[in-house]
N, C-alpha and C positions, 0 to 999 in steps of 0.2 A: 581333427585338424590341428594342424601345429600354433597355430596364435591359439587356440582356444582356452590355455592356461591364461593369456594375455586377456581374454575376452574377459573371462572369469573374473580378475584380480580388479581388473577397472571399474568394472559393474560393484563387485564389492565395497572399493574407495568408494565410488561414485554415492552407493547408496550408505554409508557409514558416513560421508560428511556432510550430507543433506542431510539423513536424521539428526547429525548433532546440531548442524543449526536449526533444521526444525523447533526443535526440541525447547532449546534457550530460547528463540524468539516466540515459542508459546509460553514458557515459564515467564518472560518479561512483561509478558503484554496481560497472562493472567494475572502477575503482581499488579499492573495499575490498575486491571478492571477490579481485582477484590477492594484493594485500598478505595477505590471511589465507590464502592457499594457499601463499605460499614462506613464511608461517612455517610452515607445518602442515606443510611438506615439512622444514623445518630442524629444528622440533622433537617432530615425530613426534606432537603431539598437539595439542588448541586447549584453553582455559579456556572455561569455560561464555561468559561474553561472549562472545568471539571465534566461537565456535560460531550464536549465535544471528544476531550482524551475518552471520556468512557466507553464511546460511540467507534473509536479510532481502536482501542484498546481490543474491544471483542471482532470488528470487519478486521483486524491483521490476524488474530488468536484462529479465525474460523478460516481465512486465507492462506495458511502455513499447515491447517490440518489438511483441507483438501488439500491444495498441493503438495504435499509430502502420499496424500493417497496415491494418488494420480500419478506422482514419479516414480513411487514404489510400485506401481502394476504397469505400469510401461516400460520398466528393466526388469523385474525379476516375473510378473505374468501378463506380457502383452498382448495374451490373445485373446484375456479378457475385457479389454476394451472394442472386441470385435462384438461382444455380445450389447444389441437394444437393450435397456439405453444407459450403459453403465456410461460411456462415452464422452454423449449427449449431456449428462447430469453435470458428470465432473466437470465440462466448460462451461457448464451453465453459473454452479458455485465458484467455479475458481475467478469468471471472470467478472462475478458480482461483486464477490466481497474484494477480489484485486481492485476493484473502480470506485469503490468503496470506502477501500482505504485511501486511495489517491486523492477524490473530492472531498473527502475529512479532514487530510490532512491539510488542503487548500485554503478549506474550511477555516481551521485551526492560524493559515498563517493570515488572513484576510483578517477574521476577529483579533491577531495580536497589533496587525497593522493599525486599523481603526483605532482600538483602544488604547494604543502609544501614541500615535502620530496629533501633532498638533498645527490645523492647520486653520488659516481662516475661512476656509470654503464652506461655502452653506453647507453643502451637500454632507461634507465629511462632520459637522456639526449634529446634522441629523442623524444621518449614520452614529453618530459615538451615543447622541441622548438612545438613541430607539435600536442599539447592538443586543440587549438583552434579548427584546422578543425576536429581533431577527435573526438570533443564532437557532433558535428549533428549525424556520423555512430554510434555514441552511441547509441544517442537518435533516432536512425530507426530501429538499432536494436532489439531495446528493444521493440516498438513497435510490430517489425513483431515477436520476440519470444510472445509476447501476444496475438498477434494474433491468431497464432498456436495453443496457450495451449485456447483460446477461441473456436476455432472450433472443436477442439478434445475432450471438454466441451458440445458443442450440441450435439454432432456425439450421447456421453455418455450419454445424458438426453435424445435423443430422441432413445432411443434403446427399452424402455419401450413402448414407442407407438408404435413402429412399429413391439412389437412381442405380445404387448396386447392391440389391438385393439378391442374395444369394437362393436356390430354391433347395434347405433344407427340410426336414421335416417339421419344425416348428417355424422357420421362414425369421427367424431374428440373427441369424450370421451373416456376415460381411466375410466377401471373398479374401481371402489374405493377400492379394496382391493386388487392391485398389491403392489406385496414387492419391493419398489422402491429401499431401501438400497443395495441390491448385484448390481445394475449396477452404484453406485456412488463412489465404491470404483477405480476405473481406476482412476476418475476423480480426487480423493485424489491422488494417487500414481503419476499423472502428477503435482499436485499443490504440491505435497510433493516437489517433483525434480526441480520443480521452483524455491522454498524457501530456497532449501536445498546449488543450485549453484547462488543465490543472496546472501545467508549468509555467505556462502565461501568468495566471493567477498568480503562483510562488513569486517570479520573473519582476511582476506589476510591486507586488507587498514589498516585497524588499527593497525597490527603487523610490517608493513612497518614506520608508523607516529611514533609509539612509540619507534620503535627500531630509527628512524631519529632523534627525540625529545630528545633521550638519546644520541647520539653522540654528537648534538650538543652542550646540555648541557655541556656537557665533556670540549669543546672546546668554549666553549665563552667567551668573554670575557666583557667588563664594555663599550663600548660603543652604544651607540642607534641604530645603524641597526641589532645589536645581540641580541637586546633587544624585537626592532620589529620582527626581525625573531623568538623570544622564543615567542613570544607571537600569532605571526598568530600558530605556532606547537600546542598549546594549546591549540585553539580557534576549530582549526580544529578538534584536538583530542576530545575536548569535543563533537562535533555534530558527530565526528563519534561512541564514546562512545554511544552517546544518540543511533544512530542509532543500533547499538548490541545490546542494552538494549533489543529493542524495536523489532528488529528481533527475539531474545531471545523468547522474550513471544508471541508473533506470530504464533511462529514454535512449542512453548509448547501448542500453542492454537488449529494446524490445526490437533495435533498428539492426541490431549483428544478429539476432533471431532470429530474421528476415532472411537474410542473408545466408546464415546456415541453418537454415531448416529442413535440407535436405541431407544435412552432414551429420547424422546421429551420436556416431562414435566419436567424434574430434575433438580435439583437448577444447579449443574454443567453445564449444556447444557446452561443455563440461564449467570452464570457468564462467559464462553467461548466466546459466542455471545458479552458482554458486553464487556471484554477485547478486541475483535476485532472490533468491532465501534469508541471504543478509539482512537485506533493504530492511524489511518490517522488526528485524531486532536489534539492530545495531541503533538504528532511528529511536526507537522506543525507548535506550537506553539513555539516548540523549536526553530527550522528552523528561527520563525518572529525575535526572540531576540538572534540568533546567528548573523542576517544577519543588517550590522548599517542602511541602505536605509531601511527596511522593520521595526527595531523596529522605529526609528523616526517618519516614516509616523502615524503608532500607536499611538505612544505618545501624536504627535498633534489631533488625529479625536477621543482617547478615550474619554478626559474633553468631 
């Protein structure tokens, strides 16, 4: 065929600029998870923050490996996704630790909201004394909600094998011309409503910090704990900012997936993919230079 050099050269780009971000955003994400493991080895324990980056740091690391598997044998051998249940696994991991990382980072901006924001509500009173223990049920949470949207992820990709099963001699091939798209739309509709109540979450923290930020303002005055206090409000605003940004384009990313999910080749389908390989290292990097133990350690190992 005459595009076939054309086919070739795209699948190339395609796959050479997903591994390199792959790559950095697993290098970034392994940098916080080591850095918070020789401290938890020196200090025998982590502070709720450091806990939750750790948690965030390894669901992005193992989210970026599977999906770079998973894109690399869907261009270069997709016929191995016809074979039980290489498929099936891949959306099971991918859309674990993806929801995974989503309600950590939510996680993440809820515990800074709380622990910045000053407010006189009983409630948020309690919330700040008892944030310690309640950041683990966070973080179990958050796990078992990804669980959930993980196995409701196979149930959804192996629906196709089990009503188009092919009859070869072992009986694990799918016919190559099943229309996989109409049974992957549930699976949108569940990672929509993932994204949709992690973004609320992000949406809620930030209009909390900002409306706290602005009273306090109001009321500050010219000495140094008001100063420190203006300036954790800001610090946190900023990483929760980053985090909206970044939810933002996410959410704009899983809704044009939708959309062209049928259009494999197109540049759009190509930039979507590219925005979301971003997400977990760009984000992370934010995260090393909001956080002073994490840029330091950097500073010293990058010379």
């Amino acid at each position: 065929s005459p595009h076939q050099p054309n086919v070739t050269s795209y699948r190339a780009t395609a796959v050479a600029i997903i591994t390199a971000e792959t790559f950095a955003g697993m290098w970034i994400n392994t940098f916080i998870v080591s850095v918070l493991c020789v401290a938890w080895l020196k200090k025998k324990t982590l502070n709720s923050n450091e806990k939750i980056l750790l948690l965030l740091g390894c669901s992005r690391f193992w989210y970026l490996c599977i999906s770079w598997v998973y894109y690399f044998l869907s261009i270069i051998y997709p016929n191995y996704l016809y074979v039980h249940p290489i498929l099936q696994l891949a959306v099971f991991f991918q859309s674990f630790f993806d929801h995974s990382n989503l309600w950590v980072s939510a996680s993440l901006c809820v515990f800074y909201c709380i622990k910045i924001t000053n407010f006189r509500n009983m409630f948020f009173i309690y919330l700040k004394v008892k944030i310690d223990r309640i950041v683990p049920w966070f973080l179990l949470g958050s796990e078992i909600l990804a669980l959930t949207v993980g196995i409701i992820a196979y149930d959804v990709a192996d629906k196709p094998h089990c009503n188009n099963r092919n009859s070869t001699g072992l009986g694990n091939f799918w016919k190559a011309n099943i229309k996989m798209d109409k049974y992957f739309f549930p699976s949108f509709f569940v990672a929509g409503f993932g994204y949709a109540a992690s973004f609320m979450a992000v949406i809620f923290s930030a209009v909390f910090l900002l409306f706290s930020l602005w009273r306090h303002k109001c009321k500050m005055q010219t000495n140094s704990m008001n100063s420190l206090s203006m300036d954790a409000h800001i610090k946190a605003m900023k990483s929760i900012l980053s985090f909206l940004v970044m939810y933002s384009i996410n959410f704009v990313c899983l809704v044009l997936s939708m959309v062209y999910v049928t259009k494999k080749g197109s540049h759009v389908t190509f930039l979507i993919v590219v925005l979301q390989y971003a997400f977990p290292g760009i984000h992370s990097l934010i995260l090393i230079f909001s956080n002073p133990k994490l840029e330091k350690t950097l500073q010293k190992i990058l010379p």
